[in-house]
C-alpha positions as CSV (number, residue, x, y, z in Angstrom):
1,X,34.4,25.9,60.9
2,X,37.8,27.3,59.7
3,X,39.5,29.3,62.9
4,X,42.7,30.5,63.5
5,X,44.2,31.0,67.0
6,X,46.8,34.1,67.8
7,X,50.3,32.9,67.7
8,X,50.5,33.9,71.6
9,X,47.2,34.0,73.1
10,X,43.8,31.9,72.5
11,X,41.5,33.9,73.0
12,X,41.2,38.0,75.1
13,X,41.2,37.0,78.2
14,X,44.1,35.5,77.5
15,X,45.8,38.5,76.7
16,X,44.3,40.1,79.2
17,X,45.6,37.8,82.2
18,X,49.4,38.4,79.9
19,X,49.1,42.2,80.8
20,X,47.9,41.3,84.4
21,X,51.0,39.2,85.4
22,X,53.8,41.1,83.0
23,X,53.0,44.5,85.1
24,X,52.0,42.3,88.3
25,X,48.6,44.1,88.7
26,X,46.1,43.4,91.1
27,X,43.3,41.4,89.4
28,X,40.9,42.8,91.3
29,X,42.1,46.2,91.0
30,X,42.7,46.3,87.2
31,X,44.0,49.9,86.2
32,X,41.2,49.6,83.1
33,X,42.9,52.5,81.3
34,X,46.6,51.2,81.2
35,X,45.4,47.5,80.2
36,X,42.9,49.2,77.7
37,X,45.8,51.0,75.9
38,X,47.8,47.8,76.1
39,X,45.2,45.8,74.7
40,X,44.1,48.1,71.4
41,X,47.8,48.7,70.9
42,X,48.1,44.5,70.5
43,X,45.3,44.8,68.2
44,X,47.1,47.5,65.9
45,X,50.1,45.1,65.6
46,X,48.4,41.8,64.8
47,X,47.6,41.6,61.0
48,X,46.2,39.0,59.0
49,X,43.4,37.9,62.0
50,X,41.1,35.7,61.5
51,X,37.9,37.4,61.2
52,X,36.1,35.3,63.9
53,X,39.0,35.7,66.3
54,X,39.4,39.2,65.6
55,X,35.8,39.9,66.4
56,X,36.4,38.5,69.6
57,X,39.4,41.0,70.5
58,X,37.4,43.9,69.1
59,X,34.2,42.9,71.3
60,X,36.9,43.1,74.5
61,X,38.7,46.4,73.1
62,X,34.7,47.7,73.1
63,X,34.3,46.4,76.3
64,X,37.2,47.7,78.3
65,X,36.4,51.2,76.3
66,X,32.7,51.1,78.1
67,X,34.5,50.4,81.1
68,X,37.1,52.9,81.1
69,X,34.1,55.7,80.1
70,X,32.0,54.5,82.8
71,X,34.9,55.4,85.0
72,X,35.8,58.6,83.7
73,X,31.8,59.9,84.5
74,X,31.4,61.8,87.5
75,X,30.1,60.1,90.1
76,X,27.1,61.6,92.5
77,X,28.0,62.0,96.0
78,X,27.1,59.3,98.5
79,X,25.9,59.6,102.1
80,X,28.3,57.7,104.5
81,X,26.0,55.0,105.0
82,X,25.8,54.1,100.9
83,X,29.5,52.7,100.7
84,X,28.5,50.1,98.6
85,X,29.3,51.6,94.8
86,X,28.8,49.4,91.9
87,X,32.3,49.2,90.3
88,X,32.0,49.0,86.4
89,X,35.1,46.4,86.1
90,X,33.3,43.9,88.4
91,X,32.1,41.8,85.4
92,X,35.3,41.9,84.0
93,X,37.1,41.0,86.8
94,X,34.7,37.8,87.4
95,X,35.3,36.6,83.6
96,X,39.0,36.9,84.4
97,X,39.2,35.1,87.4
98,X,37.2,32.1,86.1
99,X,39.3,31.7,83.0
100,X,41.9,31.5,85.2
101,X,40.9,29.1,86.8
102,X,40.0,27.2,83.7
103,X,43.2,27.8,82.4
104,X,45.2,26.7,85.3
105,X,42.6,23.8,85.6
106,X,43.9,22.5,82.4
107,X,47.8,22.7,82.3
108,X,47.3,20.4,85.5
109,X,45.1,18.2,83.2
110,X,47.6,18.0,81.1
111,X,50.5,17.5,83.4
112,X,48.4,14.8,84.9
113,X,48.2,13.1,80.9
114,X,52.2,13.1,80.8
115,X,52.8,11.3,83.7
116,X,49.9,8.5,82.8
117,X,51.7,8.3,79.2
118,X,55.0,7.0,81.8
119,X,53.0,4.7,83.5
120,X,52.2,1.0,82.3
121,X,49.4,-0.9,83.9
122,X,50.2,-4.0,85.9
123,X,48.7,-7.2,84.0
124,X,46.0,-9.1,85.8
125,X,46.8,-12.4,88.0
126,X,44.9,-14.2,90.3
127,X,46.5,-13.3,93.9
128,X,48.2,-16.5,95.5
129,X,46.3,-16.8,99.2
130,X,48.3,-19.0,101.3
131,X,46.2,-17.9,104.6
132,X,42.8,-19.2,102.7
133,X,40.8,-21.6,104.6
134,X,38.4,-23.9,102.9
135,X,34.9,-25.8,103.6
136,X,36.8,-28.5,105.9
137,X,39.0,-26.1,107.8
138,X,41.9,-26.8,106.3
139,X,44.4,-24.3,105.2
140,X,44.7,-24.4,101.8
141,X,45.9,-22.1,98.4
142,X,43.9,-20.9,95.6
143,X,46.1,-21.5,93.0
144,X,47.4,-20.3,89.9
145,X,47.4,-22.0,86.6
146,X,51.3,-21.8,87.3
147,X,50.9,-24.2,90.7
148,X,48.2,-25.9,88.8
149,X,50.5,-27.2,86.5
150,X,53.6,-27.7,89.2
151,X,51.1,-30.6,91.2
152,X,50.2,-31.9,87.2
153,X,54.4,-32.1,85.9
154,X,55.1,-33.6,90.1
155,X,52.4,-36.4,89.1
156,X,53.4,-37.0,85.6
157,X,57.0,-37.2,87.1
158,X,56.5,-40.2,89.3
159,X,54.9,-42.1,86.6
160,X,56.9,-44.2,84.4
161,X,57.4,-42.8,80.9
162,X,55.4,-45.5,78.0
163,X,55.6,-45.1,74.6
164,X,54.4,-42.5,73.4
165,X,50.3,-41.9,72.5
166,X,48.1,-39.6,70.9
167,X,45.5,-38.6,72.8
168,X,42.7,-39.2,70.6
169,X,44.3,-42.6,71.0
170,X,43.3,-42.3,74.8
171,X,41.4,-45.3,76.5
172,X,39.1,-42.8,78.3
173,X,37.8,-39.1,76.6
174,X,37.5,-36.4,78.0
175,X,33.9,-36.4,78.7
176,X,33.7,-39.8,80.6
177,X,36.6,-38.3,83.2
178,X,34.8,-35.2,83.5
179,X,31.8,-37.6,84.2
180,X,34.1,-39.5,86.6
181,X,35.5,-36.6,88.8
182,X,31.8,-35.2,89.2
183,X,30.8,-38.7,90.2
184,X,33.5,-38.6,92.9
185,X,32.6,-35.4,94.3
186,X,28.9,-36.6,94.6
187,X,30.2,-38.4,97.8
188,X,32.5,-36.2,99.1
189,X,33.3,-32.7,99.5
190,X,36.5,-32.5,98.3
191,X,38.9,-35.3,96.2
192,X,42.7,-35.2,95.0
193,X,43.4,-35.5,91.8
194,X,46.1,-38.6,92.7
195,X,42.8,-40.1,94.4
196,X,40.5,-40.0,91.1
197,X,43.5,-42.0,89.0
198,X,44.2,-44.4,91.4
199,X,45.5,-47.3,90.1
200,X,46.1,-46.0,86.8
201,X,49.7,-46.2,85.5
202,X,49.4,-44.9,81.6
203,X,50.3,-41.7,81.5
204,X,47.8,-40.6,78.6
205,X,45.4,-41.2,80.7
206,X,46.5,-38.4,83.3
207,X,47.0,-35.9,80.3
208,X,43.4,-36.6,79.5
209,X,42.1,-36.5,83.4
210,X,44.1,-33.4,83.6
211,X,42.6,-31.9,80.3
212,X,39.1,-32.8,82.2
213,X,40.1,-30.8,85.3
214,X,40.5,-27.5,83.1
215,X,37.3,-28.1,81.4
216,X,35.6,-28.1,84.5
217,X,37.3,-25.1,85.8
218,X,36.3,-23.4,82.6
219,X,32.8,-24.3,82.9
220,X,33.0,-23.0,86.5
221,X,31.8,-26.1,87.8
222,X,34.5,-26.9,90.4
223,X,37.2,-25.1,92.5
224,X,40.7,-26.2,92.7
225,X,42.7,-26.1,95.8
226,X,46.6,-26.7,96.6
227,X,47.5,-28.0,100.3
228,X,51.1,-28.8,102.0
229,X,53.2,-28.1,98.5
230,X,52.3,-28.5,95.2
231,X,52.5,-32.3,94.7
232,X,48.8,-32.7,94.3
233,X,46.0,-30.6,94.1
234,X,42.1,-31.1,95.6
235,X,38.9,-30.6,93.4
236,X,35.6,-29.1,95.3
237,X,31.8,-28.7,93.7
238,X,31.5,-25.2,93.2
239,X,28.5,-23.8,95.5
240,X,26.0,-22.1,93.3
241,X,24.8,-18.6,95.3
């Protein structure tokens, strides 16, 4: 549907509430035949409406007309104890103060938008918790996969440097030291990384150990847990709830 809004207001009431706060009249006091004048004057100016937009202002101008003859009939005497006199702008008046409302409803809306536009949203991490206690009531850190890999380079660092391998050159896959750590946590509750290579010297056989680790974090089968530093980290069956 083709529609065409006035170049000031979108819609009567618009205009209406334009007329209320230029001449700073009561809302709920509307002098109906001032603002009707004002209003069919507007009308007379405006050319090339839209034909379902001018509708709408010609249905108010008929409106406010009703109003303002309702008001201009004589009105029958009431006895002191009937004070409570139907006034013929009350519709109007309730209209009014919900587009208000509505209207002032959405400039916050939209003063709300522009300040989200200026915000960016914070990236997720995993919170470091050096207060965290574990199942042997030790305190200990969940870690990162920063610290993760600060206890991995502080191992790697205190073992000589070979020649360099490929690690599908690797004595061991990664499957049979992913076999090996859950083995190691079968009889006990918690093991160190340093204590599942013990003994080992060749470095590619860290790398692969290490590669296992992740794999098993992945998989969600075991926690990970720093204590005193980051020179080593402790591996723990996930429970299953």
């Amino acid at each position: 549907m083709f529609r065409i809004s006035l170049e000031e207001f979108e819609g009567p009431l618009d205009l209406l509430l334009f007329f209320i706060k230029r001449d700073e009249l009561d809302i709920y006091n509307i002098p109906i035949s001032k603002i009707t004048t004002d209003f069919i004057s507007y009308i007379h100016d405006v050319r090339n409406l839209n034909l379902e937009v001018a509708a709408e202002f010609i249905y108010m101008a008929s409106m406010l007309m009703s109003i303002k003859a309702k008001m201009l009939l004589p009105r029958e005497a009431l006895d002191s104890a009937e004070t409570d006199e139907f006034d013929p702008r009350t519709e109007l008046v309730q209209r009014l103060l919900e587009y208000k409302r509505i209207k002032e409803a959405s400039v916050a809306l939209i003063q709300l938008a522009e300040i989200r536009e200026n915000l960016f949203v914070r990236g997720f991490f995993e919170e470091f918790e050096p207060e965290m206690i574990d199942e042997l009531d030790e305190p200990v850190n969940r870690p990162t996969l920063y610290h993760l890999m600060l206890a991995y380079k502080s191992v790697l660092d205190n073992i000589p440097r070979p020649i360099t391998r490929n690690v599908m050159d690797a004595p061991v896959s990664i499957e049979e030291q992913t076999t090996l750590i859950l083995s190691r946590l079968q009889d006990k509750m918690q093991v160190s990384f340093l204590s599942v290579l013990e003994g080992v010297t060749e470095r590619i056989i860290f790398v692969v150990t290490f590669l296992a680790v992740l794999e098993l974090c992945k998989n969600r089968k075991i926690i990970v847990l720093v204590k005193d530093g980051h020179d080593d980290f402790w591996m723990t069956i996930r429970s299953i709830c």
